[in-house]
C-alpha atoms as a printed R data frame, in Angstrom:
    type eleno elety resid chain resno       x       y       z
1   ATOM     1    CA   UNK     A     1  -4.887 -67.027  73.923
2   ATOM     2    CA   UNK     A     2  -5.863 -63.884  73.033
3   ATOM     3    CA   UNK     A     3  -8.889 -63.256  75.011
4   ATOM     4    CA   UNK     A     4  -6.867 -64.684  78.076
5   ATOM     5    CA   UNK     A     5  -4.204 -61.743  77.160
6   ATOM     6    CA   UNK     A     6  -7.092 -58.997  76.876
7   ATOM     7    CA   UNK     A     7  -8.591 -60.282  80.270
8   ATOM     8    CA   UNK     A     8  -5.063 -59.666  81.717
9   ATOM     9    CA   UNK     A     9  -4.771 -56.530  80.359
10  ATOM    10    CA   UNK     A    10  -8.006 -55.354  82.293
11  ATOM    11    CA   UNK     A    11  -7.766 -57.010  85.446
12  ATOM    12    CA   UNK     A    12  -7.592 -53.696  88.301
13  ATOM    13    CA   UNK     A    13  -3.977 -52.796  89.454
14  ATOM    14    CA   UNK     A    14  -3.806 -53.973  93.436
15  ATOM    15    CA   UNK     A    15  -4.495 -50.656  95.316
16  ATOM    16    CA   UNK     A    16  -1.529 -48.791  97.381
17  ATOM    17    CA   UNK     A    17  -1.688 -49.764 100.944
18  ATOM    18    CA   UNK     A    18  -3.465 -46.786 102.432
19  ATOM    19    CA   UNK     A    19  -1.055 -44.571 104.530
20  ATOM    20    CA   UNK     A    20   1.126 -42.024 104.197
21  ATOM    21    CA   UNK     A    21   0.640 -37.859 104.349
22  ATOM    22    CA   UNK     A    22  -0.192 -36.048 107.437
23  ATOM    23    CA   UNK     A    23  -1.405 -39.490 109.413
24  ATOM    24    CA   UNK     A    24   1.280 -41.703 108.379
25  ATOM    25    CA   UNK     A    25   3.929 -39.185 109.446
26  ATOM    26    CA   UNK     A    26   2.112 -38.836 113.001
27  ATOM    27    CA   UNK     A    27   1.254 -42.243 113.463
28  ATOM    28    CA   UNK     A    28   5.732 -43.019 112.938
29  ATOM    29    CA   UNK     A    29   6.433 -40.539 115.215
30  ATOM    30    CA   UNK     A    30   4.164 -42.203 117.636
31  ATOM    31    CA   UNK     A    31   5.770 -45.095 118.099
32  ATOM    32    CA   UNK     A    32   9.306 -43.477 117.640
33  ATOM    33    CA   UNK     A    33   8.322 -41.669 120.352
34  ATOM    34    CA   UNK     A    34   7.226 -44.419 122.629
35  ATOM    35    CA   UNK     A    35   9.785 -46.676 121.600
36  ATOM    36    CA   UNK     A    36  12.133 -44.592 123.541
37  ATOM    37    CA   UNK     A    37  12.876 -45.992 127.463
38  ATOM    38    CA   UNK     A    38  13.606 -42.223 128.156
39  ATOM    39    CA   UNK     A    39  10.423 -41.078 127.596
40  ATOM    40    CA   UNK     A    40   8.447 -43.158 129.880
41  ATOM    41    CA   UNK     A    41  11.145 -42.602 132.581
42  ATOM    42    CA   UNK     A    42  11.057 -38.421 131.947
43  ATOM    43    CA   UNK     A    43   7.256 -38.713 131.766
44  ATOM    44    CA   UNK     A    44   6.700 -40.967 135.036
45  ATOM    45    CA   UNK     A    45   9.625 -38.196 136.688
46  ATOM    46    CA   UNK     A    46   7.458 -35.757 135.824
47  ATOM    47    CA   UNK     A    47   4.217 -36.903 137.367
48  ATOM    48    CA   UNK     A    48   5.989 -38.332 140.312
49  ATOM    49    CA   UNK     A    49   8.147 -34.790 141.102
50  ATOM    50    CA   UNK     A    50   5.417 -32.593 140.627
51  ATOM    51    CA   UNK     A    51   3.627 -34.451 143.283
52  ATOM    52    CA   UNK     A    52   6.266 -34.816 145.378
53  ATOM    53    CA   UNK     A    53   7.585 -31.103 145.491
54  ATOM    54    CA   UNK     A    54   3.335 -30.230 146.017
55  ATOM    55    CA   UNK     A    55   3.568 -32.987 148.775
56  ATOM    56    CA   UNK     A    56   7.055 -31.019 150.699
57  ATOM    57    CA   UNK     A    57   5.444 -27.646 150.148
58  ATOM    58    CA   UNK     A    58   2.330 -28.657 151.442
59  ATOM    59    CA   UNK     A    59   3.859 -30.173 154.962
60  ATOM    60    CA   UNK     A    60   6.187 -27.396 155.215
61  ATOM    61    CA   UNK     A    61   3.623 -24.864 154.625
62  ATOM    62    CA   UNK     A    62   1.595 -26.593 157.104
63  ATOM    63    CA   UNK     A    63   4.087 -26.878 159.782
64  ATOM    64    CA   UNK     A    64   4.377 -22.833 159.895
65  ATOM    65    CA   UNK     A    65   0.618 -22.877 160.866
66  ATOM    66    CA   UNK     A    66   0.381 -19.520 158.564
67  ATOM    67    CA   UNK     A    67  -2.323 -20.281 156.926
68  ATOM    68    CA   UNK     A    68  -5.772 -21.426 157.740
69  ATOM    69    CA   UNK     A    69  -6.916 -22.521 154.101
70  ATOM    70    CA   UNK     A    70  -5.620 -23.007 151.073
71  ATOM    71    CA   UNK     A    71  -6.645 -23.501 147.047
72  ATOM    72    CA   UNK     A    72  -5.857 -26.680 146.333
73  ATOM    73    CA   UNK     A    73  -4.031 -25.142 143.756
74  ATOM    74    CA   UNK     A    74  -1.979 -22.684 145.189
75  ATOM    75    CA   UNK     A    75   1.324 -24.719 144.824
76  ATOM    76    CA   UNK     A    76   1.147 -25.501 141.212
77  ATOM    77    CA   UNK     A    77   3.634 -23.201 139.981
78  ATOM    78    CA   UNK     A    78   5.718 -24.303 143.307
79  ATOM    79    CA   UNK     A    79   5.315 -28.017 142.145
80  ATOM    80    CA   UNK     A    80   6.149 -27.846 138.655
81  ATOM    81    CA   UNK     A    81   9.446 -25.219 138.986
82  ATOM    82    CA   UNK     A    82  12.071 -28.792 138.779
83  ATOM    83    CA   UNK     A    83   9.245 -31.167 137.279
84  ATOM    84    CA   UNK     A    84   9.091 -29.467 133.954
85  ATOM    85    CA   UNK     A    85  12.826 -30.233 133.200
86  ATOM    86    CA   UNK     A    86  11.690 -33.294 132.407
87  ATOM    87    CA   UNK     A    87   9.599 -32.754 129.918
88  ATOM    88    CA   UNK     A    88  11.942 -30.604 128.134
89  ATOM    89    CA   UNK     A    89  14.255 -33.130 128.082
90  ATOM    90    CA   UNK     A    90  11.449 -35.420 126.177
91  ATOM    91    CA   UNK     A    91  10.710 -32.202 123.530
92  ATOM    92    CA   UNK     A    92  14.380 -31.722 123.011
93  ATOM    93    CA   UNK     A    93  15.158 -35.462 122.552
94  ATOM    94    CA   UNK     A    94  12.520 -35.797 120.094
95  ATOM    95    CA   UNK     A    95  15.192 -33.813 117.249
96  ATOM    96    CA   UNK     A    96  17.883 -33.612 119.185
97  ATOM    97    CA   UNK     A    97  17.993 -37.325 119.522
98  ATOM    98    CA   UNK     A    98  17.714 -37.959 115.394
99  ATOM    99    CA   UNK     A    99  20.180 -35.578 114.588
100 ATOM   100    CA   UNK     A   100  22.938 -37.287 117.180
101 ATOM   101    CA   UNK     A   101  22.780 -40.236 115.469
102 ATOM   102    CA   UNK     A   102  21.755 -39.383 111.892
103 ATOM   103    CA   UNK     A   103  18.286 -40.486 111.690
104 ATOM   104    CA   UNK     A   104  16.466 -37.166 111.103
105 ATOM   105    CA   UNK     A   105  18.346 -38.087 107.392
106 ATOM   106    CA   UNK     A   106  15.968 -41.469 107.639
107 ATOM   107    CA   UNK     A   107  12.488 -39.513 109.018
108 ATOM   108    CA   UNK     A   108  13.343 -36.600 105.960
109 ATOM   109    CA   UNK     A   109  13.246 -38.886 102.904
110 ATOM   110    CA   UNK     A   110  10.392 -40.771 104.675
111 ATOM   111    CA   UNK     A   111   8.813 -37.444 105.122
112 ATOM   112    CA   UNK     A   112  10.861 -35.049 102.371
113 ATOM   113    CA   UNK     A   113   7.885 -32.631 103.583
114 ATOM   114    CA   UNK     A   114   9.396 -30.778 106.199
115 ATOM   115    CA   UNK     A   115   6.141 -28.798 107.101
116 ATOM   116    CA   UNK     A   116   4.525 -32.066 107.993
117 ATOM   117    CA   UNK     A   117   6.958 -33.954 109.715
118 ATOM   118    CA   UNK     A   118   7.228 -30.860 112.113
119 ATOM   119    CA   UNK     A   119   3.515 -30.818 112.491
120 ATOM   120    CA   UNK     A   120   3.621 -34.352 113.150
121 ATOM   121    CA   UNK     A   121   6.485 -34.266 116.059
122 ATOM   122    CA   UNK     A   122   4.448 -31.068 117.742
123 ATOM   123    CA   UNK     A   123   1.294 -33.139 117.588
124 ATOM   124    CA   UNK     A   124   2.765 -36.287 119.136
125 ATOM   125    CA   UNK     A   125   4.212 -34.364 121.780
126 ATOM   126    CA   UNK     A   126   1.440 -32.023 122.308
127 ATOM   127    CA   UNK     A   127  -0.812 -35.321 122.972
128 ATOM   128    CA   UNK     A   128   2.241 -37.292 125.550
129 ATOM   129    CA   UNK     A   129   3.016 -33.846 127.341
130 ATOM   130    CA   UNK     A   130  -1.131 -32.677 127.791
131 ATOM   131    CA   UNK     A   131  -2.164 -35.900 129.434
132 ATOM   132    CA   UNK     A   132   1.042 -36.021 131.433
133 ATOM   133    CA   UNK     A   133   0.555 -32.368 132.697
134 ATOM   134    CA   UNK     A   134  -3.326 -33.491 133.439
135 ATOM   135    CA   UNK     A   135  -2.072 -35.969 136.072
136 ATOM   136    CA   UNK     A   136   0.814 -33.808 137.448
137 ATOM   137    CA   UNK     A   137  -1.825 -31.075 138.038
138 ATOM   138    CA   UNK     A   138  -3.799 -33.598 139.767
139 ATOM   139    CA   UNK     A   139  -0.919 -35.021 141.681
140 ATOM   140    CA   UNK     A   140  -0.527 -31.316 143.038
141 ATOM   141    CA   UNK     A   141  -3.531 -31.139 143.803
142 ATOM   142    CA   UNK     A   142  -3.887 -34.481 145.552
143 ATOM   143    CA   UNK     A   143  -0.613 -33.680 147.815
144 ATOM   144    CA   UNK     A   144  -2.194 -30.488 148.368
145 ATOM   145    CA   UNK     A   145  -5.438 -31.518 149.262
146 ATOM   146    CA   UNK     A   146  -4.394 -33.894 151.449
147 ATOM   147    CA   UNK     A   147  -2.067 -32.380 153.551
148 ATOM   148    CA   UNK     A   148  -4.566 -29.681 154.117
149 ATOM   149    CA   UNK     A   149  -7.671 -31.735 154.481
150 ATOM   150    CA   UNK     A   150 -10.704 -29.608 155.581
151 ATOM   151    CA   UNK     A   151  -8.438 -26.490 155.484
152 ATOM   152    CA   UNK     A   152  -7.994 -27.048 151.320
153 ATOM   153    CA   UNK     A   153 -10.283 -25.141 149.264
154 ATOM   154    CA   UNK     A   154 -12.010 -27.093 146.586
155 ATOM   155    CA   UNK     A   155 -13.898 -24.762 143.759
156 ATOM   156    CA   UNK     A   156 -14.321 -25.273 140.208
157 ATOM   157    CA   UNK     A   157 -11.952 -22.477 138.963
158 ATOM   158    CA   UNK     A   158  -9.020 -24.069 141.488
159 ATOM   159    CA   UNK     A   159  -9.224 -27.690 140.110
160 ATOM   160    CA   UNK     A   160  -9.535 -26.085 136.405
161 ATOM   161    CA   UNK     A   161  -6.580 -24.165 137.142
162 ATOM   162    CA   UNK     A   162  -4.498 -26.858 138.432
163 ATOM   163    CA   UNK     A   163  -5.023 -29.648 135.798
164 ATOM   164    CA   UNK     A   164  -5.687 -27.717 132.940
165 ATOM   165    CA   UNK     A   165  -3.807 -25.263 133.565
166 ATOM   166    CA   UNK     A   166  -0.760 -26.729 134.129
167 ATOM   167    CA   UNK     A   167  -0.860 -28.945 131.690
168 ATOM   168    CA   UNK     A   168  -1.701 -25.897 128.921
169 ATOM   169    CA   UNK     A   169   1.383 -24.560 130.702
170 ATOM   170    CA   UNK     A   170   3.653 -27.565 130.446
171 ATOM   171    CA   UNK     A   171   2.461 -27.576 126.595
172 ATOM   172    CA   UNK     A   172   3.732 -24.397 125.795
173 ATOM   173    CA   UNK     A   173   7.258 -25.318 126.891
174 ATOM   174    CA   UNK     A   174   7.628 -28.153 125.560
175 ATOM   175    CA   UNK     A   175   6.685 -26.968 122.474
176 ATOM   176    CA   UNK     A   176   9.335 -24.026 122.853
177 ATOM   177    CA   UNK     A   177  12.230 -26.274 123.326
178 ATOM   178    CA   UNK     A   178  10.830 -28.027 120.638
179 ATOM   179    CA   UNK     A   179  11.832 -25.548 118.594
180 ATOM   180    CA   UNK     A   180  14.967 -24.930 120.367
181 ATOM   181    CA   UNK     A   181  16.247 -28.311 119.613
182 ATOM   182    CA   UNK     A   182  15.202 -27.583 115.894
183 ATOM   183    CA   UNK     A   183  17.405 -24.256 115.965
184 ATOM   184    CA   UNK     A   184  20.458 -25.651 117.755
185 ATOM   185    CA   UNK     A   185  20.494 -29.464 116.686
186 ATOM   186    CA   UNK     A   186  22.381 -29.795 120.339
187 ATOM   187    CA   UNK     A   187  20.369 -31.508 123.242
188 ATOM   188    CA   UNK     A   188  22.752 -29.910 125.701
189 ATOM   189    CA   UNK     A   189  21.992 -26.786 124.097
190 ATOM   190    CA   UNK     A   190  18.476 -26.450 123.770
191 ATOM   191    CA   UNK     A   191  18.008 -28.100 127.563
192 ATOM   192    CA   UNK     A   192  20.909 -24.800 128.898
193 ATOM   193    CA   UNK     A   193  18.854 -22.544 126.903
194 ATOM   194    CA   UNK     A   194  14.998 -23.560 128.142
195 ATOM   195    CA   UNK     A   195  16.664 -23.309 131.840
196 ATOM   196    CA   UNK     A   196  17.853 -20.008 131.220
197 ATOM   197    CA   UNK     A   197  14.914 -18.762 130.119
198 ATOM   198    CA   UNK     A   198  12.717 -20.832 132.688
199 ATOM   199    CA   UNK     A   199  14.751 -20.498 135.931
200 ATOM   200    CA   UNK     A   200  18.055 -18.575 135.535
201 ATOM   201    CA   UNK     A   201  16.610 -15.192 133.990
202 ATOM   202    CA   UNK     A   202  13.840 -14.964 136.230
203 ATOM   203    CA   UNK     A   203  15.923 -15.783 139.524
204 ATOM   204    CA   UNK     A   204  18.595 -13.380 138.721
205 ATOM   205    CA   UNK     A   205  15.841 -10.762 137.785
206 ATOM   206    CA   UNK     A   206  14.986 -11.327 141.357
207 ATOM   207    CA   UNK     A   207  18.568 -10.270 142.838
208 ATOM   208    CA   UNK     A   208  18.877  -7.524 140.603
209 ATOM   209    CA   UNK     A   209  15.308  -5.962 141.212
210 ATOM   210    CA   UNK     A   210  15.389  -3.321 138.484
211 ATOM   211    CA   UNK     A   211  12.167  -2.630 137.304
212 ATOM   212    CA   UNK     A   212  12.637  -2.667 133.526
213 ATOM   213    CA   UNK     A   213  14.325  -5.695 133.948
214 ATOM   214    CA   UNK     A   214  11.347  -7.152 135.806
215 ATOM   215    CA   UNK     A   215   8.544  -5.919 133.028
216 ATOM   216    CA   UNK     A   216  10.731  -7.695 130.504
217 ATOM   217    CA   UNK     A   217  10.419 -10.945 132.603
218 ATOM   218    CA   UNK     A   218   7.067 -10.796 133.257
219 ATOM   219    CA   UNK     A   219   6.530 -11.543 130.071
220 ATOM   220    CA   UNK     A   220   9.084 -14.672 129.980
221 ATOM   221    CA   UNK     A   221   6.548 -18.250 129.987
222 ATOM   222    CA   UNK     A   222   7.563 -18.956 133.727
223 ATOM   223    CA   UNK     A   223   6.084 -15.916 134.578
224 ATOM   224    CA   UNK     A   224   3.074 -16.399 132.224
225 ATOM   225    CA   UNK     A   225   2.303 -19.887 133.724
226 ATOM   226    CA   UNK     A   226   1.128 -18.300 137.038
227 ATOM   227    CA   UNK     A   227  -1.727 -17.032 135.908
228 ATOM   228    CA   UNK     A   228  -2.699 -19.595 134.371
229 ATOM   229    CA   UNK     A   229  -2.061 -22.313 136.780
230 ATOM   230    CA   UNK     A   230  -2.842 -20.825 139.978
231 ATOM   231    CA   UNK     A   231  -5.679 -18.203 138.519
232 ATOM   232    CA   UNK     A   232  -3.654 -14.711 139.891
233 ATOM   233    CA   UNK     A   233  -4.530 -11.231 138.437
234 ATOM   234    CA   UNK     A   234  -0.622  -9.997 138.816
235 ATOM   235    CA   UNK     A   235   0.872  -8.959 136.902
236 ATOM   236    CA   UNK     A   236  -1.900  -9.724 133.963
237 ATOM   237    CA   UNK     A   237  -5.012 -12.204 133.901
238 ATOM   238    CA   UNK     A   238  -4.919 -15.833 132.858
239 ATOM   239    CA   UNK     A   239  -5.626 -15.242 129.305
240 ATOM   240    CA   UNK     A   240  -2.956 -12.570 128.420
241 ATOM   241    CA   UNK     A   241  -0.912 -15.771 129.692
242 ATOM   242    CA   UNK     A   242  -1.913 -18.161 127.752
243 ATOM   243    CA   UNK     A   243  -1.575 -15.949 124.622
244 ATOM   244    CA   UNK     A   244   2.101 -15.058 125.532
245 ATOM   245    CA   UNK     A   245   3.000 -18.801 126.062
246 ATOM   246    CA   UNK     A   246   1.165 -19.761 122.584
247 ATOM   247    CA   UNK     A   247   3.113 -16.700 121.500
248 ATOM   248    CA   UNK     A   248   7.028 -18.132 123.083
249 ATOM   249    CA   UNK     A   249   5.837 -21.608 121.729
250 ATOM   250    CA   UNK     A   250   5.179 -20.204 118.326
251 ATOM   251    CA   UNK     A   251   7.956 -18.355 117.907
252 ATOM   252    CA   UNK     A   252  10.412 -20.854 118.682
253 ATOM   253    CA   UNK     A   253   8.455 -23.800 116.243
254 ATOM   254    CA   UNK     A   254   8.714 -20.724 113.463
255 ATOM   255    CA   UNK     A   255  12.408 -19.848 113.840
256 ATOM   256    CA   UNK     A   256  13.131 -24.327 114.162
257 ATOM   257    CA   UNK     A   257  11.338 -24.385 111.018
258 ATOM   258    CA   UNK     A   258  12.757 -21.843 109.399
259 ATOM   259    CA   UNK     A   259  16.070 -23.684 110.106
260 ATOM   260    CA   UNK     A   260  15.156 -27.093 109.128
261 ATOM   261    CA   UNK     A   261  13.657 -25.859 105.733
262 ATOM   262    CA   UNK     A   262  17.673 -23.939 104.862
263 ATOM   263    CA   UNK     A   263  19.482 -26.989 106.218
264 ATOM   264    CA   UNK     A   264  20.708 -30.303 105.434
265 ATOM   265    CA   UNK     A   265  20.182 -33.035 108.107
């Protein structure tokens, strides 16, 4: 009886079931993500207006007979001006959504580590909205090209432009209302606010025509997508672009984390 009790005693504890930390937390926001009806219907909107728009441009531009060719990517920013609402709606809803009905309290004591369950959320959606702007670029592209035909333009920097570019562009916004929706907790709110900053402030920049006003705005992400999805020098290159929409899209995650780490859910 007693050697039965020592070979008890010695037998291995079962191991944990492996999980948890950075993987575990992106791997539940995965399927929390995909779970949702909403976000295949905002992601298939996407894809599907950004094409369309490209595809209206495209005849309409075509009907004026004013222009002879055309880079296949010369309506992305055209194409993607309504399109990317949709997206925002799928970055906002992804806190906005938990907080409405109390289950960001559920995801926090799952993941107390509020560092990592933001990383986790920006990676999931960094993944959904990347290969979503990938095939909107291409749908722009696709309308484009074949409204055009012969008379599109196909080179390496267009297509490059287009796809990955608009996609790097559609990226940084979502990942700005992102953190919008961490700052305001209010899915209204954080959609109002992204328009503003996307659509409102640069169209009313427009009636206005001041110039300081217009230097500020330049530097707004609507403005900083154009370079980088159609490949324009004006007002700056394609890279001082992409750094100020890493830039929006950083500052925004920072200031939503900086919120969620002084508040309860």
């Amino acid at each position: 009886m007693t050697m039965a009790a020592t070979t008890h005693e010695r037998r291995p504890a079962p191991r944990q079931a492996a999980g948890g930390g950075l993987p575990g937390a992106i791997a539940a926001e995965w399927t929390k993500l995909w779970g949702l009806r909403s976000t295949w219907l905002c992601l298939a909107v996407a894809v599907l207006a950004t094409g369309g728009t490209a595809l209206l441009a495209a005849l309409a531009l075509n009907a004026g007979d004013s222009t002879e060719t055309l880079p296949v990517n010369a309506l992305a920013t055209t194409s993607v001006l309504l399109s990317q609402f949709a997206l925002v709606a799928v970055a906002a809803l992804t806190v906005t959504g938990e907080y409405a009905t109390g289950a960001m309290r559920t995801t926090l004591t799952t993941v107390p580590d509020r560092a990592r369950m933001l990383l986790a959320k920006a990676a999931v959606l960094a993944v959904a909205v990347s290969v979503t702007g990938l095939v909107a670029g291409a749908s722009s592209i696709a309308a484009t090209a074949g409204v055009f035909g012969d008379a599109a333009v196909f080179e390496t920097a267009y297509v490059v432009h287009g796809t990955v570019g608009t996609a790097g562009y559609l990226l940084a916004v979502s990942l700005f209302t992102l953190g919008l929706g961490l700052v305001m907790r209010s899915t209204a709110g954080a959609i109002t606010t992204a328009v503003a900053v996307l659509m409102a402030i640069p169209m009313i920049s427009q009636m206005i025509g001041d110039e300081t006003v217009t230097r500020i705005v330049d530097h707004l992400p609507a403005t900083a997508g154009m370079p980088l999805m159609i490949g324009v020098d004006n007002p700056y290159g394609w890279g001082t672009g992409a750094l100020l929409l890493a830039g929006w899209a950083a500052l925004a995650l920072a200031a939503g984390y900086a919120v969620l780490s002084r508040r309860d859910a």
